[in-house]
C-alpha positions as CSV (number, residue, x, y, z in Angstrom):
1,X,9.7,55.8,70.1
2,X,10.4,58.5,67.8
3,X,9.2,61.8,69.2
4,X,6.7,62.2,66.3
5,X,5.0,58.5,66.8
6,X,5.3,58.9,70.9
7,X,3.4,62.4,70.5
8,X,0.5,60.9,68.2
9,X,-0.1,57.5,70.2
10,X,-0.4,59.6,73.4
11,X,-2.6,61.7,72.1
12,X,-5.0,58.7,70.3
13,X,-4.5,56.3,73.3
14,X,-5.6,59.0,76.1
15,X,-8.6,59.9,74.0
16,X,-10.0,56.2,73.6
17,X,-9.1,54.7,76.6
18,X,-8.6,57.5,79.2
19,X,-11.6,57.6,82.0
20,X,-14.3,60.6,81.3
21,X,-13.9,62.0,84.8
22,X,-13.2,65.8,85.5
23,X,-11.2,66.9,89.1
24,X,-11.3,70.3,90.7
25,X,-7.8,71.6,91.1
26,X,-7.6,75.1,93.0
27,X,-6.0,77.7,90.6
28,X,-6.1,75.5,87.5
29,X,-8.7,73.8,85.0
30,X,-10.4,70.9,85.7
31,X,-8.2,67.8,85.3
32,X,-10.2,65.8,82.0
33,X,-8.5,63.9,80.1
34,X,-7.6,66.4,77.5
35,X,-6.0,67.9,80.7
36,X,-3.6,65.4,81.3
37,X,-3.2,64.4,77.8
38,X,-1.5,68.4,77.0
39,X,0.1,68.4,80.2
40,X,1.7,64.9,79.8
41,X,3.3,65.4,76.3
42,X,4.3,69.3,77.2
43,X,5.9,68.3,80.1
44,X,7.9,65.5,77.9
45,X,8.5,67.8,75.3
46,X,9.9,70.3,78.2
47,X,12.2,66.9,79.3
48,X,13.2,65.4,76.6
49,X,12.5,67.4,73.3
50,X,13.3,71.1,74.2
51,X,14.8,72.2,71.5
52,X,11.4,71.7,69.6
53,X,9.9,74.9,70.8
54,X,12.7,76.7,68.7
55,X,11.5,75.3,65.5
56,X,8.0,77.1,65.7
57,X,7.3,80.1,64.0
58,X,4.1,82.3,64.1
59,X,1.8,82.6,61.0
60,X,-1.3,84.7,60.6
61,X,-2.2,81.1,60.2
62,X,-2.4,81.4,63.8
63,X,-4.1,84.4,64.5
64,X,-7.6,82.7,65.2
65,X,-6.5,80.6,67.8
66,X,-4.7,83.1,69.3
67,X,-7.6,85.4,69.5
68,X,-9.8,82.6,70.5
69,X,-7.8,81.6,73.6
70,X,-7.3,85.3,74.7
71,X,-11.0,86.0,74.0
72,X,-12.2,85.3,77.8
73,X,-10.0,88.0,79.1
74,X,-11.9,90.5,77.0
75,X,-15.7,88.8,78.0
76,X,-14.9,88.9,81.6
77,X,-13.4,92.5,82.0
78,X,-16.5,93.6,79.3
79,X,-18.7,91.6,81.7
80,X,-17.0,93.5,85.1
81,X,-16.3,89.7,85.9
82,X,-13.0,90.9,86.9
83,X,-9.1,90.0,85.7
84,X,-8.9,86.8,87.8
85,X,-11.8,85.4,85.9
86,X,-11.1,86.6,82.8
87,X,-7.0,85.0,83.3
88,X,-9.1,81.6,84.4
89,X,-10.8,81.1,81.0
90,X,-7.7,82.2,78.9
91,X,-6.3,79.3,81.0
92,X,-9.1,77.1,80.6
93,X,-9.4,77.8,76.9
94,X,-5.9,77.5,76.3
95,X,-5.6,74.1,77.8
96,X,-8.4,72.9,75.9
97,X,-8.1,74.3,72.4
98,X,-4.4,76.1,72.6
99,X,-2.1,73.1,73.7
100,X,-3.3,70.5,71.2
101,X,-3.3,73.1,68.6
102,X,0.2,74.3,69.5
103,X,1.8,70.4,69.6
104,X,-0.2,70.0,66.3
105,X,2.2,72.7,65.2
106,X,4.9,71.3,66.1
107,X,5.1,67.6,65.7
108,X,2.4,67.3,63.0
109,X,4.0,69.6,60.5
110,X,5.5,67.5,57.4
111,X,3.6,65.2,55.2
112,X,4.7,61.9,57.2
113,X,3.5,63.3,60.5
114,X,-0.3,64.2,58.9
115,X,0.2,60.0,57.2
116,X,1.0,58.9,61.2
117,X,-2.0,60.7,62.5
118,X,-3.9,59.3,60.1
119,X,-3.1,55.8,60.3
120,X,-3.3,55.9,63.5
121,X,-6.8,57.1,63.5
122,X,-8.0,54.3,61.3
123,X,-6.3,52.0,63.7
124,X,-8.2,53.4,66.5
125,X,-11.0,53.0,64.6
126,X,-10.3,49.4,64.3
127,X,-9.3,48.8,68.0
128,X,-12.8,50.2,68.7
129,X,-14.8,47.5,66.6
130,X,-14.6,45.1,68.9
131,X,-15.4,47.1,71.8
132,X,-18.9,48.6,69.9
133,X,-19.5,44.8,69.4
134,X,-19.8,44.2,73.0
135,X,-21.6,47.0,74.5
136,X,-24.2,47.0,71.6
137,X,-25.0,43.5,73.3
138,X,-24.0,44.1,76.5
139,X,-25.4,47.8,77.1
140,X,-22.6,50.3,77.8
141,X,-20.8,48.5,80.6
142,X,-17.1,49.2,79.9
143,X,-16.0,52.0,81.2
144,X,-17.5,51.0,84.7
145,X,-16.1,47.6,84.6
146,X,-12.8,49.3,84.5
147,X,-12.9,52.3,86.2
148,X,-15.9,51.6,88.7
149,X,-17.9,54.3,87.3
150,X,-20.2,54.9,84.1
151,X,-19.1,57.7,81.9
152,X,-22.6,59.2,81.6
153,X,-25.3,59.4,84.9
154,X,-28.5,59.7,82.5
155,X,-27.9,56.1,81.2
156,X,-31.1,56.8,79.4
157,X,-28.9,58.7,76.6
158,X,-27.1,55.3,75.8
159,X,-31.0,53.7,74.4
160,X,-31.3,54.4,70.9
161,X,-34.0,52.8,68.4
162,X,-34.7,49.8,70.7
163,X,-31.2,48.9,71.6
164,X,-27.9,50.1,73.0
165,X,-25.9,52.9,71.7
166,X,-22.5,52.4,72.5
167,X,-19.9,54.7,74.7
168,X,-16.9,53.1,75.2
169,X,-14.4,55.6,77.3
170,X,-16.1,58.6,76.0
171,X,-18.4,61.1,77.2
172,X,-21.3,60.0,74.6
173,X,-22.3,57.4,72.0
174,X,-22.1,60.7,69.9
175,X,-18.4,61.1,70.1
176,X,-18.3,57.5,69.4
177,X,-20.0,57.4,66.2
178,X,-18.1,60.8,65.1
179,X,-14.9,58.6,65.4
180,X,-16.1,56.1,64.0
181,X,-17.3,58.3,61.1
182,X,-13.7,59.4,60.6
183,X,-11.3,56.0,60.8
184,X,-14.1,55.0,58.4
185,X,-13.5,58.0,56.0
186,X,-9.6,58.1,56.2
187,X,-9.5,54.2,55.6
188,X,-11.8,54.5,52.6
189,X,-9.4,57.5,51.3
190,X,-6.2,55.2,52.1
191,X,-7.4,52.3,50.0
192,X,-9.1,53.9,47.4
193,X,-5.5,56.0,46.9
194,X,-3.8,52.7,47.3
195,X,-1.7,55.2,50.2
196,X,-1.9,51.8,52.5
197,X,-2.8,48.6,50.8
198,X,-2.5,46.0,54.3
199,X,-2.4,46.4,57.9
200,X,-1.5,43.2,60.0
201,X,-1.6,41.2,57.1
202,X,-5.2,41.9,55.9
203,X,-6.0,43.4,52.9
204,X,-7.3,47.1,54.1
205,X,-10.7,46.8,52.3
206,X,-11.9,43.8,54.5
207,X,-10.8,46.5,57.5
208,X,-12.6,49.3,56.0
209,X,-15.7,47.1,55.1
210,X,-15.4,46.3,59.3
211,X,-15.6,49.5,59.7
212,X,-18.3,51.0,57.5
213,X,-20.6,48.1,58.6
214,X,-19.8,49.3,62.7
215,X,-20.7,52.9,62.0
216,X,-24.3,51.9,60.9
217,X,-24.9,50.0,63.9
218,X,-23.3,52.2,66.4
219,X,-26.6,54.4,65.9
220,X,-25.2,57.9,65.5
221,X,-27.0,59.2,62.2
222,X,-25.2,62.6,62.7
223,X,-21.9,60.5,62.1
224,X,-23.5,58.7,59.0
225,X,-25.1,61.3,57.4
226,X,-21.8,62.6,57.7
227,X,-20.0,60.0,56.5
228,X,-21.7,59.8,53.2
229,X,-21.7,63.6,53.3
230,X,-17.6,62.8,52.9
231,X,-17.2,60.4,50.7
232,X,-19.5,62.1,48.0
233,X,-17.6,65.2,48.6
234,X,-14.3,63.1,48.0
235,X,-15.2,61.6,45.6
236,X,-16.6,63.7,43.1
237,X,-13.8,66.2,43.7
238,X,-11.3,64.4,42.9
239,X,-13.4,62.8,39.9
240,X,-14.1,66.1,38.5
241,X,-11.1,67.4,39.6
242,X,-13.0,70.9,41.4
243,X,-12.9,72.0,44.7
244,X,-16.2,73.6,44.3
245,X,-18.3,71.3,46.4
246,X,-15.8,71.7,49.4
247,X,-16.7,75.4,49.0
248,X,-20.2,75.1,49.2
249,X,-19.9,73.0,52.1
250,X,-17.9,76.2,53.8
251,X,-20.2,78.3,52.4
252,X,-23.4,76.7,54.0
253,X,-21.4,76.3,57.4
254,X,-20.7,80.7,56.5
255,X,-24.5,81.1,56.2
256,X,-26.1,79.2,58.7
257,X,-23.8,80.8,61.2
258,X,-24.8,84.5,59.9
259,X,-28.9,82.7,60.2
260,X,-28.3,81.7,63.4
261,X,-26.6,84.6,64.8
262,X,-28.6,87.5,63.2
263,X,-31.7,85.4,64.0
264,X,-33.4,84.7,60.2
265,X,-32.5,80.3,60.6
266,X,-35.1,79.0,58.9
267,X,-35.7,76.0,61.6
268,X,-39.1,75.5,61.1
269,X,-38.8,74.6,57.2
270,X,-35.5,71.7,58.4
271,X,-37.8,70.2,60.6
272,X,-40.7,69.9,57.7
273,X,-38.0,68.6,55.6
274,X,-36.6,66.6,58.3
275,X,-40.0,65.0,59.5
276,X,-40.5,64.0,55.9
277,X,-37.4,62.8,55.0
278,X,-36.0,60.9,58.0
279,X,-38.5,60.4,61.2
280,X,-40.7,62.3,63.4
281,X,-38.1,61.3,66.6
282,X,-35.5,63.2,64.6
283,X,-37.5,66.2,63.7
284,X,-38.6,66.6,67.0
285,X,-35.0,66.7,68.2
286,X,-34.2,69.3,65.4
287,X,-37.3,71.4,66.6
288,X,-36.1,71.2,70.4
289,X,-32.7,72.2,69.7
290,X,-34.0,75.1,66.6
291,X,-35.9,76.8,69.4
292,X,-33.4,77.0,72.1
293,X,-30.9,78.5,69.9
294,X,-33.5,80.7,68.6
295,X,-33.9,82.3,72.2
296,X,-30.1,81.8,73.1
297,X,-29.0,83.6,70.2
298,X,-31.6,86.3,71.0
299,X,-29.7,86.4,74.8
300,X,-26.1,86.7,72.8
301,X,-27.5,89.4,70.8
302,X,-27.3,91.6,73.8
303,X,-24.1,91.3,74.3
304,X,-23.1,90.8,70.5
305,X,-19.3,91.7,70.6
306,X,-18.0,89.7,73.2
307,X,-20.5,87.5,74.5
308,X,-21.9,87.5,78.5
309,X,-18.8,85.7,79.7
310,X,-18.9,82.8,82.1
311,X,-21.5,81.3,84.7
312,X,-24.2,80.5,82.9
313,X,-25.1,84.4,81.8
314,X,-26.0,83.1,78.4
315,X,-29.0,80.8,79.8
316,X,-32.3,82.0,79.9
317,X,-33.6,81.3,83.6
318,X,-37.5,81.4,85.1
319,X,-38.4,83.4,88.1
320,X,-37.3,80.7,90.4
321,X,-33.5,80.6,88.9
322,X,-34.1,77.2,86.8
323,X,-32.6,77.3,83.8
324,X,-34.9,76.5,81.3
325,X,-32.5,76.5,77.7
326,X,-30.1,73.4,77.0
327,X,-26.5,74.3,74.5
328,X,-26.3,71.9,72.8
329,X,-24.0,73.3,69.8
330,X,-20.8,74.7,69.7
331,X,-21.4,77.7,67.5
332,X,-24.6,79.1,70.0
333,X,-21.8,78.5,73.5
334,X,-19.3,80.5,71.4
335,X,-21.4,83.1,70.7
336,X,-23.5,83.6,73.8
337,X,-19.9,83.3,76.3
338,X,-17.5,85.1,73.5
339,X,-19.9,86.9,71.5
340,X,-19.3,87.4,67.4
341,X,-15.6,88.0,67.9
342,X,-15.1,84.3,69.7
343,X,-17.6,82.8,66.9
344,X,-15.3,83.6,64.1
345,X,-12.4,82.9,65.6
346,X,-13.4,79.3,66.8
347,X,-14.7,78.8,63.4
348,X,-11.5,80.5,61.7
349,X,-9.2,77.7,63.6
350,X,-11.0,75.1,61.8
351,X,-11.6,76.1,58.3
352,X,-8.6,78.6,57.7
353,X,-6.1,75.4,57.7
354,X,-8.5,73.8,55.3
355,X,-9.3,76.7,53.0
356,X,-5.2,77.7,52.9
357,X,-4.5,73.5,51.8
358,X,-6.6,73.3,49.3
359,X,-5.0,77.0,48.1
360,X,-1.7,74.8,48.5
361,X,-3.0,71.7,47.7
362,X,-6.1,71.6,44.9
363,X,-7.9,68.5,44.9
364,X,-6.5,67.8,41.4
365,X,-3.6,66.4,43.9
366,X,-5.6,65.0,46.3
367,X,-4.9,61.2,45.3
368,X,-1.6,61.5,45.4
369,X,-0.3,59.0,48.2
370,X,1.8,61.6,49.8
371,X,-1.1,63.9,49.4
372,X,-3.8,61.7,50.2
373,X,-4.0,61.0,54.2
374,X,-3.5,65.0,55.0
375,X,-6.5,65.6,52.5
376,X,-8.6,63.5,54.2
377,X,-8.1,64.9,57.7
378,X,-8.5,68.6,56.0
379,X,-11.9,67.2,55.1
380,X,-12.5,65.9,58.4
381,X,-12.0,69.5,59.6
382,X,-14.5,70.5,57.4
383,X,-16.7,67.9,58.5
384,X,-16.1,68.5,62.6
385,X,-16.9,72.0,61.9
386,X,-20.3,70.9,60.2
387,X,-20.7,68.7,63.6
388,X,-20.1,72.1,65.5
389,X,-23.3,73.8,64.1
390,X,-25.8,70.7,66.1
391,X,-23.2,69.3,68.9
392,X,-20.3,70.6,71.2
393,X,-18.4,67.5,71.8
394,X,-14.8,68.9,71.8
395,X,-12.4,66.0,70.7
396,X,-8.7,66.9,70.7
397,X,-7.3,65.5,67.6
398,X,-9.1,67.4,65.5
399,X,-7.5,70.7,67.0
400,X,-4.2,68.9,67.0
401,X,-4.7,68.2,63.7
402,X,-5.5,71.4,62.9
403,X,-2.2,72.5,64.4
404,X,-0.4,70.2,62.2
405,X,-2.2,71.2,58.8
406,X,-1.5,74.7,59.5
407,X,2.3,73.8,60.6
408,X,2.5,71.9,57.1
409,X,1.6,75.2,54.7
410,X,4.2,77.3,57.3
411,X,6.7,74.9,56.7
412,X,6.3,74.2,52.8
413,X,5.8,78.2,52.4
414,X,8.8,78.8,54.7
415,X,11.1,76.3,52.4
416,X,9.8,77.4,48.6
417,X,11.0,81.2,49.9
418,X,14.2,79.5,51.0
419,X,14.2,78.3,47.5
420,X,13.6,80.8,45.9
421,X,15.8,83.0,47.4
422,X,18.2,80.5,46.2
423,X,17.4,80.7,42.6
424,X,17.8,84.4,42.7
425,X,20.9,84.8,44.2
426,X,22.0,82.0,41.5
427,X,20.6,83.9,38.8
428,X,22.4,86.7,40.0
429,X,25.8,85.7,40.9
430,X,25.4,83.9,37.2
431,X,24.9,87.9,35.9
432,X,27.8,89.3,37.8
């Protein structure tokens, strides 16, 4: 295959199909699938495709997750955890967040490669249909019918309003529904830009129809909620032709973090909203997770700058050593472990591609076929990161993806210099 195509298959096919298993390695990371996936296409890229590294150049683009993956080294030795552990989470971090960000920038950095990954997205949205079919009626069976093991132990997670969430080969019926959310999204972009018109012969809006109807009964409201969140966001944009509503939607993301961490979230007035609005289940879910955070953040604000470090030294604990506080978001792990300055800079690598594209890119272009498939992952981005505030389920193409937006706005800055340049010398060998 092409190197470009070969890159964003692997990358696709590991996460959907690859078992959720982790093995101890002495000296390295645990061995997940995001693991093998980085190692797999760096070590072809090292074989085959070496003269790839050459082409990347650094931005300031870059600078966030650069200081997010050297960020343990500076919570360890801050935390007298030592060098060794502070080296282990650079490694650790860098593995998970550094490779696919770093392959991002280098194979998803033109327009075509940002169309590839998002084709292929709706098609792995499309692959998973059928597979959501069965385990809604089957219970969540897959994964140990093919690799002898289920992907979760508390099965209990997989029983949502009186039936069966699905899991597939991922971690949680969570992740699930959050890809689900996002082939759905792209493939409503794609048709309604008329970027891809059929796939296999049939018409794309019977596929996306498939597809909207499976995220509703996959049972992830997060991933709906979301979903609509998008497509009104999309929508109106590009129908009113202002980006304002994508700023408000950073904006929000800006202030709830600066709640959260200075400790003024107004939880309690959610949940009333929450319990009125949706269901009591729900609001009881939000109130759990609004008071944990509430005392974790509390825990990170002793160690504001860079966080407690590893082993658990952001969990509260009772007299007996149990710990008695569950993380179940993304920002609130950044912040206890790395502290403000690994907060931002988590958050940076997600919205900095998407605020510099639209600085590129206004949404005044956004239907534009060539314009139209990267728009919608740089709103997925925007959407993850909204994900990021209630849940910490890492998924891989997004920070690939993010790679690639970021290698895009190098590259098209990079060539209109070039051009530039060119006009000016023209202009002035023309005068002399």
């Amino acid at each position: 295959m092409p190197t470009q195509k070969a890159v964003i298959l692997s990358f696709i096919i590991a996460w959907l199909f690859l078992p959720v298993v982790s093995f101890e390695l002495p000296g390295i990371p645990n061995y997940t699938k995001i693991a093998a996936t980085c190692y797999g296409i760096l070590l072809a890229t090292i074989v085959f495709d070496f003269e790839r590294f050459s082409s990347f150049q650094f931005s300031w683009l870059d600078v966030p997750m650069l200081v997010w993956c050297l960020c343990p080294l500076t919570s360890s030795l801050t935390n007298d955890l030592g060098w060794y552990d502070g080296f282990s989470g650079v490694f650790y971090q860098t593995v998970t967040w550094g490779l696919p960000y770093y392959l991002g920038r280098l194979y998803l950095n033109t327009w075509d490669g940002l169309r590839k990954l998002a084709t292929y997205i709706f098609i792995g949205g499309l692959i998973y249909i059928p597979l959501c079919l069965f385990e809604l009626r089957m219970s969540p069976q897959l994964h140990r019918m093919l690799y002898g093991f289920h992907a979760r132990s508390d099965f209990i997670q997989t029983i949502r309003y009186g039936g069966y969430r699905p899991t597939v080969f991922m971690e949680h019926g969570l992740m699930v529904g959050a890809w689900m959310m996002s082939a759905a999204l792209i493939g409503v972009w794609l048709w309604r830009t008329q970027t891809l018109k059929q796939l296999w012969g049939i018409p794309i809006k019977w596929l996306v129809a498939a597809l909207l109807l499976t995220n509703i009964l996959v049972k992830s409201t997060g991933a709906i909620l979301l979903l609509i969140v998008g497509l009104f966001i999309i929508f109106l944009s590009t129908r009113f032709r202002t980006s304002i509503l994508v700023l408000m939607v950073i904006a929000a993301i800006s202030l709830h973090l600066y709640l959260g961490v200075s400790g003024n979230f107004p939880g309690d007035r959610i949940v009333a909203v929450v319990s009125s609005t949706l269901n009591e289940e729900r609001a009881q879910s939000m109130q759990f997770r609004f008071d944990n955070e509430k005392i974790l953040s509390q825990r990170a604000r002793q160690k504001m700058v860079f966080g407690w470090g590893g082993w658990g030294r952001n969990e509260i604990y009772d007299k007996w050593g149990k710990r008695v506080t569950i993380t179940d978001s993304l920002w609130i792990i950044a912040f206890g472990i790395r502290g403000v300055v690994g907060l931002i800079s988590v958050m940076a690598s997600l919205l900095l591609p998407a605020i510099a594209f639209m600085h590129y890119y206004p949404v005044t272009v956004w239907k534009h076929p060539k314009v139209a498939p990267a728009a919608a992952i740089v709103l997925l981005l925007i959407l993850y990161t909204v994900d990021c505030l209630l849940n910490a389920l890492i998924n891989p193409i997004y920070i690939f993806a993010c790679g690639g937006v970021v290698g895009l706005i190098v590259n098209q800055t990079i060539n209109q210099t070039k051009t530039n340049l060119v006009q000016i010398r023209t202009q002035q060998t023309l005068r002399d």
